[in-house]
C-alpha positions in Angstrom: -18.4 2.0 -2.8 -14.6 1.5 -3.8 -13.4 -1.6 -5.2 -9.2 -2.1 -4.6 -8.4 -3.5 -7.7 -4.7 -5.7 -7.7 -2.6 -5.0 -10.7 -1.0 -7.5 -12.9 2.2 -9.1 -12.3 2.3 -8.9 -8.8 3.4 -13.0 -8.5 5.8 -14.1 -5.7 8.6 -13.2 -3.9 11.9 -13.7 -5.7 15.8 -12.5 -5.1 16.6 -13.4 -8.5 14.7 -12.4 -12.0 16.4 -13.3 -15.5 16.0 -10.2 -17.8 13.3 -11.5 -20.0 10.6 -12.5 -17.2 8.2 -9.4 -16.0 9.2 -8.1 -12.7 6.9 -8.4 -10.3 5.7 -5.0 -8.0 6.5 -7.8 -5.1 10.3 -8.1 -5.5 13.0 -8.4 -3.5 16.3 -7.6 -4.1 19.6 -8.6 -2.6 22.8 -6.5 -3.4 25.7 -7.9 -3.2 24.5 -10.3 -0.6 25.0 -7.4 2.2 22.8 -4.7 2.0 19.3 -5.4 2.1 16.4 -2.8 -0.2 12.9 -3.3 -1.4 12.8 -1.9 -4.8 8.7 -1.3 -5.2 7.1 -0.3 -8.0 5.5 3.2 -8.2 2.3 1.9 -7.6 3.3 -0.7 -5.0 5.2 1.9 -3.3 1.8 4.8 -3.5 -0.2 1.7 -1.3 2.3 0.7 1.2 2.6 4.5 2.1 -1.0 4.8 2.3 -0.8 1.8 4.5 2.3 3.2 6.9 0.1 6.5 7.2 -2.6 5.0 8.3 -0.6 3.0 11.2 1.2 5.8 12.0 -2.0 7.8 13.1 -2.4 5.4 15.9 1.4 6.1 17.1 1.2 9.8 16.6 -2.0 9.6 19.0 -0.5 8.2 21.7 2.7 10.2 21.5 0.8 13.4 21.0 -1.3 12.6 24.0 2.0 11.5 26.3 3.2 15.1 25.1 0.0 17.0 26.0 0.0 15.8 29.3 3.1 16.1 29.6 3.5 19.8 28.6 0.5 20.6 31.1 2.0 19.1 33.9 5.3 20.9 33.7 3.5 24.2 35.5 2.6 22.3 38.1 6.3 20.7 38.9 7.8 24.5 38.2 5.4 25.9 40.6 6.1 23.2 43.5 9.1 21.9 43.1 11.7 23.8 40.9 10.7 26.9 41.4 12.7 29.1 38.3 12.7 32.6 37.8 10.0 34.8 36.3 12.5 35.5 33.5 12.4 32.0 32.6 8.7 31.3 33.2 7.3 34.0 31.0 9.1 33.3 27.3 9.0 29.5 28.1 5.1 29.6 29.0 4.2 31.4 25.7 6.3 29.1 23.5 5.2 26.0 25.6 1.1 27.3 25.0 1.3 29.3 21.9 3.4 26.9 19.8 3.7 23.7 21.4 0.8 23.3 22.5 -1.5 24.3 19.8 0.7 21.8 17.3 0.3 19.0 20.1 -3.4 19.8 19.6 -3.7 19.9 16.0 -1.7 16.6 15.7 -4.0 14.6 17.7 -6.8 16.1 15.8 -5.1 15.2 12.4 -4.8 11.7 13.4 -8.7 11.5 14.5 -10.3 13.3 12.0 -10.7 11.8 8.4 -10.7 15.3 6.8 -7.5 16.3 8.2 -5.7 13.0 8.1 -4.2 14.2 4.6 -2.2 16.6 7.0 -0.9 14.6 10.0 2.3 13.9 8.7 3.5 17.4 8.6 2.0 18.5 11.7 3.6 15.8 13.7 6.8 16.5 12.1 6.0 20.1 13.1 5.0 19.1 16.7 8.1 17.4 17.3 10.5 19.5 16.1 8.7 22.3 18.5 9.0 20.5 21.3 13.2 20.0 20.5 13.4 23.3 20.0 11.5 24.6 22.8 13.6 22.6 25.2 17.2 23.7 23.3 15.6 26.9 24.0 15.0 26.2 27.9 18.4 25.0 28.0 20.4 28.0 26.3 17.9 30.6 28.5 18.3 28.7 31.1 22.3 29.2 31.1 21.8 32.8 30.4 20.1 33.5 33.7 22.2 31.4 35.7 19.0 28.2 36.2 19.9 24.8 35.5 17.9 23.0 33.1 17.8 18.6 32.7 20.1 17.8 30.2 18.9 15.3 27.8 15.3 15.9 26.7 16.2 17.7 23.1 17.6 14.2 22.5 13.9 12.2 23.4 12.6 15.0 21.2 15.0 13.9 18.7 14.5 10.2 19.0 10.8 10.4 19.0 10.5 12.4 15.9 12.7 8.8 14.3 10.5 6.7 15.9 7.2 8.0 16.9 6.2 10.1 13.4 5.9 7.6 11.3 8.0 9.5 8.6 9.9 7.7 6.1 13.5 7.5 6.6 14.7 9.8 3.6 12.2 12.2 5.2 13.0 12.2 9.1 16.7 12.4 8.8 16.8 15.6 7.5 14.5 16.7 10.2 16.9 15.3 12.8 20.0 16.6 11.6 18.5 20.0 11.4 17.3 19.6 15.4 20.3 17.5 15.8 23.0 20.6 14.7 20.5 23.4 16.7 20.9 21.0 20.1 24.5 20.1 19.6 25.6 23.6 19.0 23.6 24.8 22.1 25.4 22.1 23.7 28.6 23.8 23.0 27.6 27.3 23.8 26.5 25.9 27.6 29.0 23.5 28.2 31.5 24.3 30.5 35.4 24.3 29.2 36.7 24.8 32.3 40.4 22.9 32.4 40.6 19.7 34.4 37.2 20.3 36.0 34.7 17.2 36.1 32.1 19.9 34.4 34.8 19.5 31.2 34.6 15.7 31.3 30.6 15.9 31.8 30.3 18.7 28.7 32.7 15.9 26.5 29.9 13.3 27.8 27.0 15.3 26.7 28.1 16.1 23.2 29.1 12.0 22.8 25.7 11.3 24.2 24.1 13.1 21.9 26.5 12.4 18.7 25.9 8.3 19.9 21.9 8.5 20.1 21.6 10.6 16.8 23.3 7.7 15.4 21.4 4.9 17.0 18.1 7.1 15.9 19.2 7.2 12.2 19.7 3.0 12.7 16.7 2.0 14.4 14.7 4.5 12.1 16.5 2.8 8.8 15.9 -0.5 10.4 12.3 0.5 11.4 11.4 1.1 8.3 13.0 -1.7 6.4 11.3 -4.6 8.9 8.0 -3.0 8.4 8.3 -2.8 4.5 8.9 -6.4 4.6 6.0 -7.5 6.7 3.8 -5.6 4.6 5.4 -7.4 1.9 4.5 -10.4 3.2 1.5 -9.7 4.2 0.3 -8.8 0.7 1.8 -11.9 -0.9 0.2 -14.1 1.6 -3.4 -12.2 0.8 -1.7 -12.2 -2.8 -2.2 -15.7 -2.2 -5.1 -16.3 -1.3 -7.0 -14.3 -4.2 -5.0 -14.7 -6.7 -4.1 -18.0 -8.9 -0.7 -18.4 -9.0 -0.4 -19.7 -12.4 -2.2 -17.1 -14.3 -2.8 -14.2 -12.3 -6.2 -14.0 -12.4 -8.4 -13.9 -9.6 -9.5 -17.2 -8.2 -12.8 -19.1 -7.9 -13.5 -17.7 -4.1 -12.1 -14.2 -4.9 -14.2 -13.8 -7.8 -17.5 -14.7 -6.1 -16.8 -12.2 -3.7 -16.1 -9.7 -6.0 -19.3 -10.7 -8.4 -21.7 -10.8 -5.6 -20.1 -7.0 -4.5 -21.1 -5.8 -8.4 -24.0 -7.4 -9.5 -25.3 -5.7 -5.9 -24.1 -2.6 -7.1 -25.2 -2.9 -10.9 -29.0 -3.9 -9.1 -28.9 -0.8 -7.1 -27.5 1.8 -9.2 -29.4 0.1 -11.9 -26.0 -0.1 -14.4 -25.2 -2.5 -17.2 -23.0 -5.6 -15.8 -21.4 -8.3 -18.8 -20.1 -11.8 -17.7 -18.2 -13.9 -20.3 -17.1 -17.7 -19.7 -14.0 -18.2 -21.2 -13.0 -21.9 -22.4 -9.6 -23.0 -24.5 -10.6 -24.9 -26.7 -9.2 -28.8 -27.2 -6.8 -27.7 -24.3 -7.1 -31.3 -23.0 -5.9 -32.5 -26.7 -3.3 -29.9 -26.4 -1.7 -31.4 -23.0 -1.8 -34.4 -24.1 0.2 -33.9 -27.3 2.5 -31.6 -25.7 2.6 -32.7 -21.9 1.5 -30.7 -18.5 4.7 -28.2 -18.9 3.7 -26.7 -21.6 0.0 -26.7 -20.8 1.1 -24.6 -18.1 2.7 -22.3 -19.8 -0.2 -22.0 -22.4 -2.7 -21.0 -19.4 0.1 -18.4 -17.9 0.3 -16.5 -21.8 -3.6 -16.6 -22.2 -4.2 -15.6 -18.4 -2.1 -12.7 -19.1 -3.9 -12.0 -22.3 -7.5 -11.8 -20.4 -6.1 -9.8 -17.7 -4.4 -7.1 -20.0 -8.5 -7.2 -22.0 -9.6 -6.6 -18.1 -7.0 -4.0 -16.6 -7.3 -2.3 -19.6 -11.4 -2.1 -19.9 -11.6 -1.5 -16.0 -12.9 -5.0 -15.6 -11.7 -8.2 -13.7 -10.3 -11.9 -15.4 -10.9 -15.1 -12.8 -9.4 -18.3 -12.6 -12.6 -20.8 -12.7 -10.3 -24.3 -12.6 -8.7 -26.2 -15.4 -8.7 -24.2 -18.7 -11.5 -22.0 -17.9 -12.1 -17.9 -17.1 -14.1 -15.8 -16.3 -14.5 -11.8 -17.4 -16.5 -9.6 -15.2 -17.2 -5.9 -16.3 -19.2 -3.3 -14.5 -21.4 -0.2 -16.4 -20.2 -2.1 -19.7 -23.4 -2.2 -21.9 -23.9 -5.3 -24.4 -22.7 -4.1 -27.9 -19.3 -2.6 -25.7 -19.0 -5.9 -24.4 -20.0 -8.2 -27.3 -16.9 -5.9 -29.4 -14.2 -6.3 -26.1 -15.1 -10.4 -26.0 -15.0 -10.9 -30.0 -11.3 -8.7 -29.9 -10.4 -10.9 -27.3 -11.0 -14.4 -29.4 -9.2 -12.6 -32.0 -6.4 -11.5 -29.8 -5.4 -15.3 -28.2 -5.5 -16.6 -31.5 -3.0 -13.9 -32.8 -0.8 -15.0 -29.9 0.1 -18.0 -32.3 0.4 -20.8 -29.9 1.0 -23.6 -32.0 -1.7 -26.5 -31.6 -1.0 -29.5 -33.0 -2.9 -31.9 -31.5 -6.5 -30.1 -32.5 -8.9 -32.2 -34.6 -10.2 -29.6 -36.3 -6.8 -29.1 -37.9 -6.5 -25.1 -36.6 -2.8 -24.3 -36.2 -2.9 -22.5 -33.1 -4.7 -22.2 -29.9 -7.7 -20.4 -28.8 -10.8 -19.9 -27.3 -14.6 -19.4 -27.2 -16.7 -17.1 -25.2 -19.8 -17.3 -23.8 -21.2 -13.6 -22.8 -24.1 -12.1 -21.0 -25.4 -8.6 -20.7 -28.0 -7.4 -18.5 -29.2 -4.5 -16.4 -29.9 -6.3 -12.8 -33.9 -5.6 -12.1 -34.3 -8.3 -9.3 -35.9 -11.3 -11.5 -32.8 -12.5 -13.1 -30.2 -13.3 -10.0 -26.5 -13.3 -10.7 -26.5 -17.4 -10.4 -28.9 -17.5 -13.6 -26.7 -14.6 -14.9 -23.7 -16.7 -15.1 -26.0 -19.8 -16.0 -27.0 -17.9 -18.9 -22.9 -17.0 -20.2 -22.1 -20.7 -19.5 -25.1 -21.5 -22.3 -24.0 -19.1 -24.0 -20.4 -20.8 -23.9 -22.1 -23.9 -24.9 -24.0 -22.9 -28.4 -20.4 -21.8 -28.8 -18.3 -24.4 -28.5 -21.8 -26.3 -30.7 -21.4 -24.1 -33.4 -17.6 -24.8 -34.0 -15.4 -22.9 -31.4 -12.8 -20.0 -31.7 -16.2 -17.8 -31.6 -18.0 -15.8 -29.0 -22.2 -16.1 -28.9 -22.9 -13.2 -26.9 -26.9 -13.1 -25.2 -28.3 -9.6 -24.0 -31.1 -9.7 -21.6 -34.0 -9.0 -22.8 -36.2 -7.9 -19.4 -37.3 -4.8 -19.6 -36.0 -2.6 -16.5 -38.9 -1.2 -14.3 -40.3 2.2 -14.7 
């Protein structure tokens, strides 16, 4: 079982970000008010790829199946209607079956089979430049041997590879100049010069076609790309939304039950250690009320970040539960691993130094206590009385003087 885990930082969407604050993953730029680019991080950018990949196998399908029929009906319309010469027939068959074909073929399969999905990006782009070059090719041996060939379908090739492939811009436009240069200069070595002929007028025609839908191609593929990077964007900050608190980062109350229920499963069945730990800030009630809600705020966002550095850096998760208190979930994390991470983590809020006035215990700064619980699942303790047991745990903490973690190891023995 995988489990997508969301990296820290990503907040909201923003067009402006002052030097000092941490730049979000999520952020939109705006230069110079005119041109419009999504700067993503590394990461960011490695899952919306993952994401356009698998879309694009649905396009690729359809367009590789369009082609295949395509392709196998063109016998058929050469045999009864256009009849062309055996000199055309033979090279064209072979490169329309032994190349075309077979890459038509293989791209379809890359986009239904899992194993070979790694691969559908290349053969597509491989497919499609095939079929543009085996139709410059129809069109320059064509001329040779005195048959006309449609004018034209080099371009579709062309435009499908922009917008049917699914390639990234930076990676399709050198594809299409490449097949845009081969059809243009076959263009020129066909056309017909002739002086004051409408052939002339028609060859001029041709060539500005072609120059004109290259263009539009490069456009609508730039454009393309950059309205489906910003739906995904948004798209991921609405679900951003959803499951994550806005204010700390941290998962929230409904995301983290989802998640917990998903491990403590896993912990039961693969029979692996699983830790829980209630955090709590302690006197943060005394604290907004000495220094106001604005502050408070601010408080939460610098000790959210502090738990959720302790969890992306232990492979574990940090929750939102309401108010001033969190929650720290850690799979295959045994108890004395977990009872050191939880007491470095008291330790590491109250090195933060966030000055607390308003305590009554007379403490300078802020911090927390943590209840913890450590267990292997066997099937008599649930994860309900699992996270009963932390919030106790939480308790005798907070009882025996706060800025403290009591930690409680389960003390069933597994089966076996």
């Amino acid at each position: 079982m995988t489990i997508i885990k969301r990296s820290r930082g990503i907040r909201n969407l923003s067009t402006q970000s002052s030097e000092n604050d941490e730049r979000s993953p999520y952020q939109l730029h705006i230069d110079n008010g005119s041109y419009l680019r999504l700067a993503f991080s590394p990461e960011l950018e490695a899952a919306y790829r993952i994401d356009l990949h698998r879309l694009a196998l649905r396009a690729r399908l359809v367009f590789g199946t369009l082609l295949a029929v395509l392709v196998l009906t063109i016998p058929l319309l050469d045999h009864f209607i256009f009849h062309p010469p055996e000199a055309f027939v033979a090279p064209v068959r072979l490169m329309q079956f032994g190349l075309l074909m077979p890459l038509i073929a293989a791209t379809i399969l890359a986009s239904l089979n899992e194993r070979l999905q790694a691969y559908s990006t290349p053969i597509a782009a491989s497919a499609l430049a095939a079929v543009a070059l085996c139709v410059i090719y129809q069109r320059v041996l064509g001329y040779e041997l005195g048959y006309y060939t449609a004018v034209g379908w080099a371009n579709v090739a062309i435009i499908g590879a922009f917008f049917f492939a699914g390639i990234r811009t930076t990676q399709v436009v050198p594809l299409g100049v490449a097949l845009f240069s081969l059809n243009f200069a076959a263009e020129l070595y066909v056309g017909n010069y002739s002086s004051g002929s409408s052939a002339l007028i028609n060859t001029v025609y041709e060539l500005e076609g072609m120059i004109v839908i290259f263009i539009l191609g490069v456009a609508g593929c730039y454009l393309i790309e950059t309205n489906t990077r910003l739906n995904w964007l948004e798209t991921k900050e609405m679900q951003q939304q959803l499951d994550y608190d806005d204010l700390t980062g941290a998962l929230n109350r409904g995301k983290f039950r989802m998640v917990y229920r998903r491990l403590f499963s896993m912990a039961q069945r693969e029979q692996r250690d699983i830790s829980i730990a209630i955090v709590d800030i302690d006197f943060f009630k005394a604290y907004n009320d000495h220094y106001g809600h604005a502050p408070g705020d601010k408080c939460l966002t610098l000790i959210g970040n502090c738990l959720n550095t302790a969890a992306d850096k232990n492979g574990g998760y940090c929750a939102r539960l309401g108010g001033e208190e969190f929650a720290l979930l850690f799979f295959g994390m045994n108890f004395r691993e977990a009872q050191s991470l939880f007491s470095r983590i008291c330790q590491d809020v109250d090195a933060l130094a966030i000055a607390h006035a308003g305590r009554p215990d007379k403490h300078p700064n802020v911090t927390v206590s943590i209840g913890g619980y450590s267990l292997i699942p066997d099937g008599r303790v649930n994860r309900f009385v699992a996270l009963r047991k932390a919030d106790k745990s939480l308790y005798a903490a907070k009882s025996q003087g706060r800025n403290q973690l009591v930690m409680v190891e389960s003390k069933v023995a597994p089966h076996g």
